[in-house]
C-alpha beads as a LAMMPS data file, in Angstrom:
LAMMPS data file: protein, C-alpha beads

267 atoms
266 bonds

1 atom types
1 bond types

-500.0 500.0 xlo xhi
-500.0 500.0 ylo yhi
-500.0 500.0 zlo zhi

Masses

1 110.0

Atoms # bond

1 1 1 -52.790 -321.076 -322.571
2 1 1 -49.607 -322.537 -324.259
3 1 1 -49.694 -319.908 -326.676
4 1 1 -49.787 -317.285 -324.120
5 1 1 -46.549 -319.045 -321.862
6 1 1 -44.640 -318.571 -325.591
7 1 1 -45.493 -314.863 -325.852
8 1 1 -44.124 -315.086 -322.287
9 1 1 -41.171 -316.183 -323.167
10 1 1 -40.512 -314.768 -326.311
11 1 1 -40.949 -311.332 -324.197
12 1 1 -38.518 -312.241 -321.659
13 1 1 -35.794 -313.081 -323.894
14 1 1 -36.499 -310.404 -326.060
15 1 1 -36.463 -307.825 -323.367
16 1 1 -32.587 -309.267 -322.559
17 1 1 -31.314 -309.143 -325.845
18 1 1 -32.258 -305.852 -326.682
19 1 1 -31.017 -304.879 -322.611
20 1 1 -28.101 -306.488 -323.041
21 1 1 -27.309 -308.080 -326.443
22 1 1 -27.268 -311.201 -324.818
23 1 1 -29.709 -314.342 -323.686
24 1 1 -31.114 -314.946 -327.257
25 1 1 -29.998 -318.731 -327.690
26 1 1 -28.835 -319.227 -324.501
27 1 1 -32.034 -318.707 -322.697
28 1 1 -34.767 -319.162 -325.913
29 1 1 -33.262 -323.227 -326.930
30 1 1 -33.056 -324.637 -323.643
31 1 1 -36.415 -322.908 -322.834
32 1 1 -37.654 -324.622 -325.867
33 1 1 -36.020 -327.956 -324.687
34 1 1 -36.707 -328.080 -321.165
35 1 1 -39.971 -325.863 -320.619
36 1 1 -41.737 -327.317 -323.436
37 1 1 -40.296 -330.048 -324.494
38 1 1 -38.958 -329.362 -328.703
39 1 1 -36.776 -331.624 -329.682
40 1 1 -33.033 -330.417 -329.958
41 1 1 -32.570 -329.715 -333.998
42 1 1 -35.907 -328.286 -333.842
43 1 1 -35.242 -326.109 -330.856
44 1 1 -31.926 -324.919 -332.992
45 1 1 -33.535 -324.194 -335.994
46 1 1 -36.634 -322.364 -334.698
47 1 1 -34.760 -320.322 -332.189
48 1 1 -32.216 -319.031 -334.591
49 1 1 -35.246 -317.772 -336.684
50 1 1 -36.898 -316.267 -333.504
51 1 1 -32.954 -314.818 -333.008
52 1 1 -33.049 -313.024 -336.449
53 1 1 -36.498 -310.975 -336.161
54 1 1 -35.669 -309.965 -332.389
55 1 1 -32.158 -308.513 -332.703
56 1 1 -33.389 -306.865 -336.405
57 1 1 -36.670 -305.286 -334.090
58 1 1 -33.707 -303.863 -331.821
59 1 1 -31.020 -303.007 -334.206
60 1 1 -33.287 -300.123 -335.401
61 1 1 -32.608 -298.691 -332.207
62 1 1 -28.871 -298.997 -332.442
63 1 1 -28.839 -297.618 -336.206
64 1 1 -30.457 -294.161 -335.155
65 1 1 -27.515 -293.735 -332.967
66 1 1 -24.738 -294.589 -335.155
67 1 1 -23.536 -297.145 -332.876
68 1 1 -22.619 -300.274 -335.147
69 1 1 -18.454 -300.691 -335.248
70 1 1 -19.400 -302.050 -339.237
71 1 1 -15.573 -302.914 -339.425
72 1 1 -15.522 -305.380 -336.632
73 1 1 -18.908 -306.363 -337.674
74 1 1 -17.110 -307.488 -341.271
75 1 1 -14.462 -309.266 -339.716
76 1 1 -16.490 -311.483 -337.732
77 1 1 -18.923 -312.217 -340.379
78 1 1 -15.582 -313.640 -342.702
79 1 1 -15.047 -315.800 -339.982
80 1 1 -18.788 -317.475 -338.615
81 1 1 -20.423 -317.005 -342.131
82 1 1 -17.980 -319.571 -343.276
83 1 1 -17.644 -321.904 -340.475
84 1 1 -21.429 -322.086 -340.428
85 1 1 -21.652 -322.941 -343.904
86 1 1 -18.994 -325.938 -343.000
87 1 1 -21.640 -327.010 -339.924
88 1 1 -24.869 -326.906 -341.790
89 1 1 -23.119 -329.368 -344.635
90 1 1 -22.261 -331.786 -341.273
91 1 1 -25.430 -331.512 -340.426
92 1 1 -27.188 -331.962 -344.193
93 1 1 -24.830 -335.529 -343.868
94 1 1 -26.375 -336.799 -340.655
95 1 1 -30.200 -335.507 -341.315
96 1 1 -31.907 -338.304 -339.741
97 1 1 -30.971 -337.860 -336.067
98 1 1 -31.363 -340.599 -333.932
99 1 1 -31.018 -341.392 -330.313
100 1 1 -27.215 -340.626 -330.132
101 1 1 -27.244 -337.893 -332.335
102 1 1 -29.651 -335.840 -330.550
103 1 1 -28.536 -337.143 -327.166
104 1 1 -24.452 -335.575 -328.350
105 1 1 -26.548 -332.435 -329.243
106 1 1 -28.381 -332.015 -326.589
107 1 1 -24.886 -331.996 -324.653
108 1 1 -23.602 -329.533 -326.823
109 1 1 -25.773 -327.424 -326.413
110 1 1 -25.722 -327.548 -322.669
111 1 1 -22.026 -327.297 -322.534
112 1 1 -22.617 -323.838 -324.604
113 1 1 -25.045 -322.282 -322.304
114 1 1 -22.732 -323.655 -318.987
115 1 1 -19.779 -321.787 -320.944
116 1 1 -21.995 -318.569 -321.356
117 1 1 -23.261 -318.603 -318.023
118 1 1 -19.580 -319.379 -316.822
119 1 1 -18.089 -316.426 -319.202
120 1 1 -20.659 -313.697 -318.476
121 1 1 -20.696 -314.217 -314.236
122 1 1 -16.781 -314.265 -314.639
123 1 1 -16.482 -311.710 -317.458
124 1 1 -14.539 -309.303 -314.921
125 1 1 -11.907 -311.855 -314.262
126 1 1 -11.268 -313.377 -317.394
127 1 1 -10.374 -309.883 -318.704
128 1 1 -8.095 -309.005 -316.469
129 1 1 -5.998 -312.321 -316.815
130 1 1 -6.483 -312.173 -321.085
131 1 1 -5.001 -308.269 -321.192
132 1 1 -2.472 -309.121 -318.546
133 1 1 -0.984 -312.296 -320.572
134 1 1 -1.725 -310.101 -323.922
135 1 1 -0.117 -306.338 -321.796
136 1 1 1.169 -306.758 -318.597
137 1 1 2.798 -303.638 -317.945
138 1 1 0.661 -301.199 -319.669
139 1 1 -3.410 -300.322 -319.678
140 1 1 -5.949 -302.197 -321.228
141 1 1 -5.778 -301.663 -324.951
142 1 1 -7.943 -302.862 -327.957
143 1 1 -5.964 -305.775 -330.445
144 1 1 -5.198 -304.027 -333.746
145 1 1 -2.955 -304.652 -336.992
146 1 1 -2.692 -308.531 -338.150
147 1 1 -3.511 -309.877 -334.774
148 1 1 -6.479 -308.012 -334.641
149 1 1 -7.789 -309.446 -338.219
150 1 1 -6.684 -312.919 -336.945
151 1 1 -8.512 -312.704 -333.467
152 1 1 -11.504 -311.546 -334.492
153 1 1 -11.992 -313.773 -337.499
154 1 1 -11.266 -316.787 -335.432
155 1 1 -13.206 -315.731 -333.179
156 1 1 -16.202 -315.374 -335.517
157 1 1 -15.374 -318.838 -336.863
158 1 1 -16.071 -320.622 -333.406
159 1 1 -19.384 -317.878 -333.069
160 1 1 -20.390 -319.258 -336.381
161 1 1 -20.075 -322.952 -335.112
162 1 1 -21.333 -322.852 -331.937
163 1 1 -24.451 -321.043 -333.334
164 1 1 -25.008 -323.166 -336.278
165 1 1 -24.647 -326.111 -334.033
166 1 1 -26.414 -324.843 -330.877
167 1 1 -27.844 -321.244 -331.585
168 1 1 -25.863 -320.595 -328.410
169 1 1 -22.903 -317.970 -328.949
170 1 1 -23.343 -314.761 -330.640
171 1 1 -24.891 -313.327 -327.627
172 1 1 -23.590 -314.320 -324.316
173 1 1 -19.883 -315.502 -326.189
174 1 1 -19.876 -313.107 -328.675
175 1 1 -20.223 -310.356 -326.244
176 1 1 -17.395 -311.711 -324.088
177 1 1 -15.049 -311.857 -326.793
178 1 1 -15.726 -308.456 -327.838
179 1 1 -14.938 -306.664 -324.759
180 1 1 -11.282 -308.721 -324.672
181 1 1 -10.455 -307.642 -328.180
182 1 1 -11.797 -303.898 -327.949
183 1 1 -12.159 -302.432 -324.280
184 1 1 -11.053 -299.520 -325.391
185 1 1 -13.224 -299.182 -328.422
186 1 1 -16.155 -300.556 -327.700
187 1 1 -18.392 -298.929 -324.738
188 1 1 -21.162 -300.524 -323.317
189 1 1 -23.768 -299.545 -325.692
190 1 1 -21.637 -299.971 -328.703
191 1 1 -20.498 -303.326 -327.626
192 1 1 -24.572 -304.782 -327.718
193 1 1 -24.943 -302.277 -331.205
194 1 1 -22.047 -304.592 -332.478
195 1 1 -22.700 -307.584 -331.548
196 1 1 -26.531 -307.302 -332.706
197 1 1 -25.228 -306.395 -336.147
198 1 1 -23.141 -309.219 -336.349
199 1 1 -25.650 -311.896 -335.276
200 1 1 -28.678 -310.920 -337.743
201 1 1 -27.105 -312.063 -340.902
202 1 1 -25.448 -315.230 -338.917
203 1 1 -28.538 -315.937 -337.475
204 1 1 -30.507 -315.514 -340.671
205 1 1 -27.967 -317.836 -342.769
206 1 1 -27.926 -320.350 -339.856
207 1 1 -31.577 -320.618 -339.613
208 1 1 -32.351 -321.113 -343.933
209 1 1 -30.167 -323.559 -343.320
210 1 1 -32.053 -325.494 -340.604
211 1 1 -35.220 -324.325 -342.074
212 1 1 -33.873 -326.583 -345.842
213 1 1 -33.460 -329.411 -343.493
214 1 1 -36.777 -329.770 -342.085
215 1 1 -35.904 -328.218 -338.186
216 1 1 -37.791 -325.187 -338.023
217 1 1 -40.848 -324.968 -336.584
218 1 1 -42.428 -322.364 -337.885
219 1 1 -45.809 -322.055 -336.270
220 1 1 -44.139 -321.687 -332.425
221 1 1 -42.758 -318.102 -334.114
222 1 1 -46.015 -316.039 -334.076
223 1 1 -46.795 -316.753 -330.782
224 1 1 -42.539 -315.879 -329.723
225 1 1 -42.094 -312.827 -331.966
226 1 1 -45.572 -311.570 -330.291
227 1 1 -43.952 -311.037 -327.436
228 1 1 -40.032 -310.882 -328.210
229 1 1 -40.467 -307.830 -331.156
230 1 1 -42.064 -305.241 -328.098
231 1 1 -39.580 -306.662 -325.161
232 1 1 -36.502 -306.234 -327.680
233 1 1 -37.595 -302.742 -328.568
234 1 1 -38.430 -301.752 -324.636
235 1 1 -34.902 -303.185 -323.486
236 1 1 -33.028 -301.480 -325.952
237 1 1 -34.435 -297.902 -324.669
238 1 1 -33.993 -298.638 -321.011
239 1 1 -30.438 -300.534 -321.949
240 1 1 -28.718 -297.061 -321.019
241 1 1 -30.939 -296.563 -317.820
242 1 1 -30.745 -299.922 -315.965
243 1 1 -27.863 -301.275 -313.961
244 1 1 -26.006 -303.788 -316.344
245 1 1 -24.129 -305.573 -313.226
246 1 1 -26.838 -306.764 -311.325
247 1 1 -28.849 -307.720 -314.716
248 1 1 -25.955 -309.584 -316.179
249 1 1 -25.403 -311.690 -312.825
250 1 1 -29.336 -312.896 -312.728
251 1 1 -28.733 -313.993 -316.495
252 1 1 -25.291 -315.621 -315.858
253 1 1 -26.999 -317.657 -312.578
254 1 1 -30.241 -318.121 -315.128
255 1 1 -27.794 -319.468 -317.751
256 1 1 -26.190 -321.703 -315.172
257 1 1 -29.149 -323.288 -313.941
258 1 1 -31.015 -324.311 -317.707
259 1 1 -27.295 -325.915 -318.491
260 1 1 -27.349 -327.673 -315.479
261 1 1 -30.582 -329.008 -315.807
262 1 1 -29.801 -329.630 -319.743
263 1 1 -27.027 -331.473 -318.884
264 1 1 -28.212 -333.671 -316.270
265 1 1 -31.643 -334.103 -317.929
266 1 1 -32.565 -337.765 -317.896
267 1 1 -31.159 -339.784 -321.727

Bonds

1 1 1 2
2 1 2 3
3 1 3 4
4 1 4 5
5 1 5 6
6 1 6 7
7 1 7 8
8 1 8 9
9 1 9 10
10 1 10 11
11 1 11 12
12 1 12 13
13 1 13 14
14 1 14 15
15 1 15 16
16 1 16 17
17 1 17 18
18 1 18 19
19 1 19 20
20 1 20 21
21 1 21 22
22 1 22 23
23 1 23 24
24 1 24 25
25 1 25 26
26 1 26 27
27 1 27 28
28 1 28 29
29 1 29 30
30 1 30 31
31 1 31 32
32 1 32 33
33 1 33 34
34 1 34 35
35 1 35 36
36 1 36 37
37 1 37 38
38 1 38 39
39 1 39 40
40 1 40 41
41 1 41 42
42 1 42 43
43 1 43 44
44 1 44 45
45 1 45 46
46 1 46 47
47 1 47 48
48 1 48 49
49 1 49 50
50 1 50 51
51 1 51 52
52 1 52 53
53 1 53 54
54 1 54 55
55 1 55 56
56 1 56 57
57 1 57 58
58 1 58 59
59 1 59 60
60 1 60 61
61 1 61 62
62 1 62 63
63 1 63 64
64 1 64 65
65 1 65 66
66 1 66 67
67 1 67 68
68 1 68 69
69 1 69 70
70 1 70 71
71 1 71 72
72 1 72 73
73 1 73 74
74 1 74 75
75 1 75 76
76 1 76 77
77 1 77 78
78 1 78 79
79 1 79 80
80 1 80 81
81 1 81 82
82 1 82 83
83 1 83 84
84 1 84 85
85 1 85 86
86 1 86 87
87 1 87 88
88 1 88 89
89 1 89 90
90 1 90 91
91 1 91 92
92 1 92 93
93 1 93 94
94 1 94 95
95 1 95 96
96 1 96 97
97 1 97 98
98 1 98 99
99 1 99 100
100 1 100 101
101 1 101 102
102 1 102 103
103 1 103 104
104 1 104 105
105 1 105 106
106 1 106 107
107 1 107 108
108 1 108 109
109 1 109 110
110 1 110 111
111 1 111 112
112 1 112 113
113 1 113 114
114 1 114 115
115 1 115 116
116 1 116 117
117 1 117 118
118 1 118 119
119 1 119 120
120 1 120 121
121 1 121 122
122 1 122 123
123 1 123 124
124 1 124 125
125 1 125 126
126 1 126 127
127 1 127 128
128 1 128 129
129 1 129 130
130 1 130 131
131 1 131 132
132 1 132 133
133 1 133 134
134 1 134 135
135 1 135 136
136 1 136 137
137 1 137 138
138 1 138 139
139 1 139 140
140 1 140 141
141 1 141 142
142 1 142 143
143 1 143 144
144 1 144 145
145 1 145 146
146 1 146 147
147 1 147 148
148 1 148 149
149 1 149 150
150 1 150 151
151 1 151 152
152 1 152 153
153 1 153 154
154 1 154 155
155 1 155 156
156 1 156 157
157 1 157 158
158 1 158 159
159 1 159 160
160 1 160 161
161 1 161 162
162 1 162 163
163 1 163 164
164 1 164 165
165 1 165 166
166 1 166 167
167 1 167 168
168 1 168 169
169 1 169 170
170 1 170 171
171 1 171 172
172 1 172 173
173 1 173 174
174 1 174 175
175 1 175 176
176 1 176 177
177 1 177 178
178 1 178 179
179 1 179 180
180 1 180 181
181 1 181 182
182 1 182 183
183 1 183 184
184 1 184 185
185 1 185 186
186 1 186 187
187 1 187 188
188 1 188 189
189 1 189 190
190 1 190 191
191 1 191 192
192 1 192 193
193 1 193 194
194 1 194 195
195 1 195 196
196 1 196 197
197 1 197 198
198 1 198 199
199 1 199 200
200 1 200 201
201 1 201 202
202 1 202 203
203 1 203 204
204 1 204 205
205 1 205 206
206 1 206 207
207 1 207 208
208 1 208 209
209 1 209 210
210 1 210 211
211 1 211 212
212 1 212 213
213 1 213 214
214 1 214 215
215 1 215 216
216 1 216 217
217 1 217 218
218 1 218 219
219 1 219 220
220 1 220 221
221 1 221 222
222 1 222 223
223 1 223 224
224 1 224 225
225 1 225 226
226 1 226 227
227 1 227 228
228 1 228 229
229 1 229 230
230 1 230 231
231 1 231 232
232 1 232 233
233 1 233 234
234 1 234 235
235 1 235 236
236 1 236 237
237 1 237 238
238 1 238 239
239 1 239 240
240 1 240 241
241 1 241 242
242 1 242 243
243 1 243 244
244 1 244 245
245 1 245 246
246 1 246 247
247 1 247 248
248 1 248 249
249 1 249 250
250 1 250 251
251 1 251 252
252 1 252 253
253 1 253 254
254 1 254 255
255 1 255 256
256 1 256 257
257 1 257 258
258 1 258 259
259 1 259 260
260 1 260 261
261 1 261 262
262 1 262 263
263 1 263 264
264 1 264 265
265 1 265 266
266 1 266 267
């Protein structure tokens, strides 16, 4: 019975990121956490695995189409390959969590998925006000020359963090911070083929790193990629056909509700 609530889940979340390109971490570690009760570094570290083979089962989707931006991909990689390099040797120095430590990281990572919730159900807003501060007399335009290089690779160096740390980010964040650097450029479709791309190798790197320090369950994966590999593959066909509003305000309010309940969980 367990094993079928995992396929379950692994199918929901699957189904979102390859709808949306968002909802991997954000929905899969508290799920983990708060459904069924994995502790917080192992919740991490399997769930960044779980990340890697989902968004590679709907990348193939995105490659047939020629979708992929590779040179914003590259940018953001400079940025979170290296800052999650920096994380996992923080978190190689304090290996043997104890109550504080995964108390602070259970925090974390429900301040993450209250900031994706909080970024995707105001994603409209938060535009506006970042291109008017950034263009206030012209149309929305994408950031290019130096400032563009700078942007983006900070803004792959707090991805990198935050996923290393939480396995919250590349989706739901990454995502967000896409669309304020390239409306323009990126269209909906391209945007998810983009941000996919990035996440695979972060998510991979990430999750050898958990996986050397002992946080990776690995036998909760069969049982998740069951279900996650067929509901990435089926979202990422119907991502064109299905009404991204509405979708992306049930995740925002589901994303709201699993940080609440993270961060009010009893300590």
């Amino acid at each position: 019975m367990m094993n079928l609530l995992f396929v379950l889940a692994g199918f929901i979340t699957g189904f979102l990121v390859g709808l949306t390109g968002i909802g991997g971490g954000a929905l899969m570690t508290p799920m983990l956490m708060f459904l069924f009760g994995i502790a917080p570094r192992t919740a991490v570290g399997t769930d960044l695995w779980f990340a890697s083979f989902t968004k590679i089962a709907a990348t193939k989707v995105f490659l047939e189409g020629g979708l992929i931006e590779w040179d914003i991909v590259f940018k953001l990689w400079i940025g979170s390959l290296t800052a999650s390099a920096i994380v996992l040797l923080w978190l190689h120095s304090s290996s043997v969590p104890g109550h504080e430590d995964t108390l602070f990281l259970k925090q974390i990572i429900a301040a993450a998925v209250l900031w994706a919730g909080i970024m995707l159900f105001f994603q409209p807003i938060l535009q506006y006000i970042t291109r008017y501060f950034i263009d206030a007399s012209g149309p929305l335009v994408d950031i290019d020359g130096p400032w563009g290089w700078i942007l983006t690779i900070a803004s792959g160096a707090v991805l990198g963090a935050l996923v290393t740390l939480t396995s919250v980010g590349a989706g739901a964040l990454g995502t967000a911070v896409l669309l304020y650097l390239y409306p323009v450029r990126l269209s909906p479709r391209r945007l998810i083929a983009t941000e996919i791309a990035h996440a695979i190798p972060l998510a991979i790197f990430s999750g050898m790193g958990h996986a050397g320090l002992g946080n990776v369950e690995f036998g909760l994966l069969i049982p998740l990629l069951l279900g996650s590999i067929p509901g990435s593959l089926l979202g990422a066909y119907l991502a064109a056909r299905l009404p991204q509003a509405t979708l992306k305000t049930i995740l925002s309010i589901t994303l709201l509700s699993f940080g609440a309940k993270l961060w009010w969980m009893p300590k």
